[in-house]
C-alpha positions as a Markdown table, in Angstrom:
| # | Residue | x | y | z |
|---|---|---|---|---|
| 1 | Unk | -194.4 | 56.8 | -22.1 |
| 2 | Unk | -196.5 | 57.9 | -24.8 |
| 3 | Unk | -195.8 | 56.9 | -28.5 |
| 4 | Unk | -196.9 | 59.4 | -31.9 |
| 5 | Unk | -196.9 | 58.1 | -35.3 |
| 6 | Unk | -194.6 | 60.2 | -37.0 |
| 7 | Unk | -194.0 | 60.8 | -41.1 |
| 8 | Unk | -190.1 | 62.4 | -40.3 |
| 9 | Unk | -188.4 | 61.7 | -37.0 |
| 10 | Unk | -185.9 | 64.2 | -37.5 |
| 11 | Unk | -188.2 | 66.8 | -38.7 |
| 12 | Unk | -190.7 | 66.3 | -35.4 |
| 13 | Unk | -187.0 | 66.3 | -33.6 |
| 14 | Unk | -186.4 | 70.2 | -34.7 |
| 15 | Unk | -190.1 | 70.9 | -34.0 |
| 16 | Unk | -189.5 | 70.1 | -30.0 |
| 17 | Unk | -186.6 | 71.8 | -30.1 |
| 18 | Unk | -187.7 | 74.4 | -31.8 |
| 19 | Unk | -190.6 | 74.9 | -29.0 |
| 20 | Unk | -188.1 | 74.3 | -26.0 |
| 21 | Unk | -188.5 | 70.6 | -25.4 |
| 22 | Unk | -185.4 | 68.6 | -24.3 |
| 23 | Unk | -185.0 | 66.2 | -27.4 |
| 24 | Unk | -182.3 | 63.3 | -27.6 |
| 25 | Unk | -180.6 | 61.9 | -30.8 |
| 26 | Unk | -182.6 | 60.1 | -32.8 |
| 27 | Unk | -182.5 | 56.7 | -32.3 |
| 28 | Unk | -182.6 | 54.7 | -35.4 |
| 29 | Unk | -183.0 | 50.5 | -35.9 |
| 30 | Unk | -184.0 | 47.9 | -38.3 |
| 31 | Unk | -184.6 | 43.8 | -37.9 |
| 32 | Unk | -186.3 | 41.4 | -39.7 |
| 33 | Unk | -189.5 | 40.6 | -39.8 |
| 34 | Unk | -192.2 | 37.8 | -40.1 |
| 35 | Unk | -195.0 | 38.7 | -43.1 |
| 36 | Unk | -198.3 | 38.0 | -42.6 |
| 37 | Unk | -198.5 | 36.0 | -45.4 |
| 38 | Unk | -195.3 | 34.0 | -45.4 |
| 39 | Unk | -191.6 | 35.4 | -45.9 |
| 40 | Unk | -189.8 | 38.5 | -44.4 |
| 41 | Unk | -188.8 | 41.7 | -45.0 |
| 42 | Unk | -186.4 | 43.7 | -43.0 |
| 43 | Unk | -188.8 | 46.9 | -41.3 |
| 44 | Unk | -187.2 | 50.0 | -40.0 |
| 45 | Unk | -187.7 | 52.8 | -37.6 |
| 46 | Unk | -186.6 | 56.4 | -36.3 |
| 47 | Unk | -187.5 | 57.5 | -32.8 |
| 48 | Unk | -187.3 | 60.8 | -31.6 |
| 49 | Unk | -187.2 | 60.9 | -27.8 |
| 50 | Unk | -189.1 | 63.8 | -25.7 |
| 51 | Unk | -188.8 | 65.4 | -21.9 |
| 52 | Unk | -189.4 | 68.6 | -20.7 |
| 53 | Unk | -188.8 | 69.2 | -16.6 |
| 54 | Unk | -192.5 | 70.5 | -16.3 |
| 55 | Unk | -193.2 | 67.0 | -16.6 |
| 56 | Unk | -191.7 | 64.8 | -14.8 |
| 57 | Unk | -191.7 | 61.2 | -15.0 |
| 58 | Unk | -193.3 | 61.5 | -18.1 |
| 59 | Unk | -191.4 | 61.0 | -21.6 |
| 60 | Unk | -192.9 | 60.4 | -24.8 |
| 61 | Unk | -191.4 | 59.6 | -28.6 |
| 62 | Unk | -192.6 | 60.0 | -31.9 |
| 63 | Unk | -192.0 | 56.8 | -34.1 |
| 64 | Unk | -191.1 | 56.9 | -37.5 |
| 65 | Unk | -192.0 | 53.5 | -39.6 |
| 66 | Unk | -189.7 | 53.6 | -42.9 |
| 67 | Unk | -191.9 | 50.6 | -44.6 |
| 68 | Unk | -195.6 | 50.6 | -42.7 |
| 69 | Unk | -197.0 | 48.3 | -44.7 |
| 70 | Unk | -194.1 | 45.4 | -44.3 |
| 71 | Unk | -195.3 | 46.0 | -40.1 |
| 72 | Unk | -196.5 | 42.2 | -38.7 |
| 73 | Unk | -198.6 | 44.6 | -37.2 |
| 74 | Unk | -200.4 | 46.2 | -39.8 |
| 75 | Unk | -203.9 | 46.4 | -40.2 |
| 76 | Unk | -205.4 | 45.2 | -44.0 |
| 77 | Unk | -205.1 | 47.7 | -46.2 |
| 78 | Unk | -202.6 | 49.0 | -44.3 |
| 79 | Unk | -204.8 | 51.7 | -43.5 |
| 80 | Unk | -203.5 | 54.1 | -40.9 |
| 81 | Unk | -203.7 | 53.4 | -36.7 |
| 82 | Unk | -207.1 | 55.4 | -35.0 |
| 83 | Unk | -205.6 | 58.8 | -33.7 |
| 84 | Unk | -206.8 | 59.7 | -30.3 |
| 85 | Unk | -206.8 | 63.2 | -29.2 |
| 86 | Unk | -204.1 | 64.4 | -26.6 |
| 87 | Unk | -205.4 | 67.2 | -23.9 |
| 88 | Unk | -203.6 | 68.6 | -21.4 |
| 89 | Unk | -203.7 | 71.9 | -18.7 |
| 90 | Unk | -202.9 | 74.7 | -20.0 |
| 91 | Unk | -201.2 | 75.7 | -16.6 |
| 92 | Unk | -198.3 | 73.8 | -18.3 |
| 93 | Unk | -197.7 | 76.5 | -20.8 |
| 94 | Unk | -196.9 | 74.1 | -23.2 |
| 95 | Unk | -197.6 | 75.1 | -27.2 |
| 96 | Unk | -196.5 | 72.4 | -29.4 |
């Protein structure tokens, strides 16, 4: 499973679809969280789920965080994650 950081679930949700990609509902959730310094704050996310039958056994999702900066997880500054380039055959025909 391989996770993208994603600005608007729903919108990356048409995009698949759009390009022929098997896309699910849109799953979203909230719960409360822990802040790093002291208190908590309720953080929420949208998923948007991702197969295609040329690949199989392999799914991926791109995650939508509503309030990144309220993320346990965050870095300081709440600066965005490192993106890592994604490459992949061609002999797949895929174009997204």
């Amino acid at each position: 499973m391989l996770t993208f950081a994603s600005d608007d679930a729903r919108r990356d949700q048409t995009a698949f679809t759009e390009k022929g990609l098997t896309t699910y509902p849109v799953f979203d959730f909230s719960r409360r969280a822990a802040l790093p310094g002291g208190g908590e704050a309720t953080v929420a996310f949208s998923l948007a789920y991702v197969t295609d039958d040329r690949m199989p056994g392999v799914a991926f999702f791109a995650c939508q965080q509503h309030a990144p900066c309220l993320s346990e997880r965050s870095p300081p500054g709440c600066r965005s994650a490192r993106r890592i380039p994604l490459a992949w055959s061609s002999s797949l025909g895929l174009k997204v």
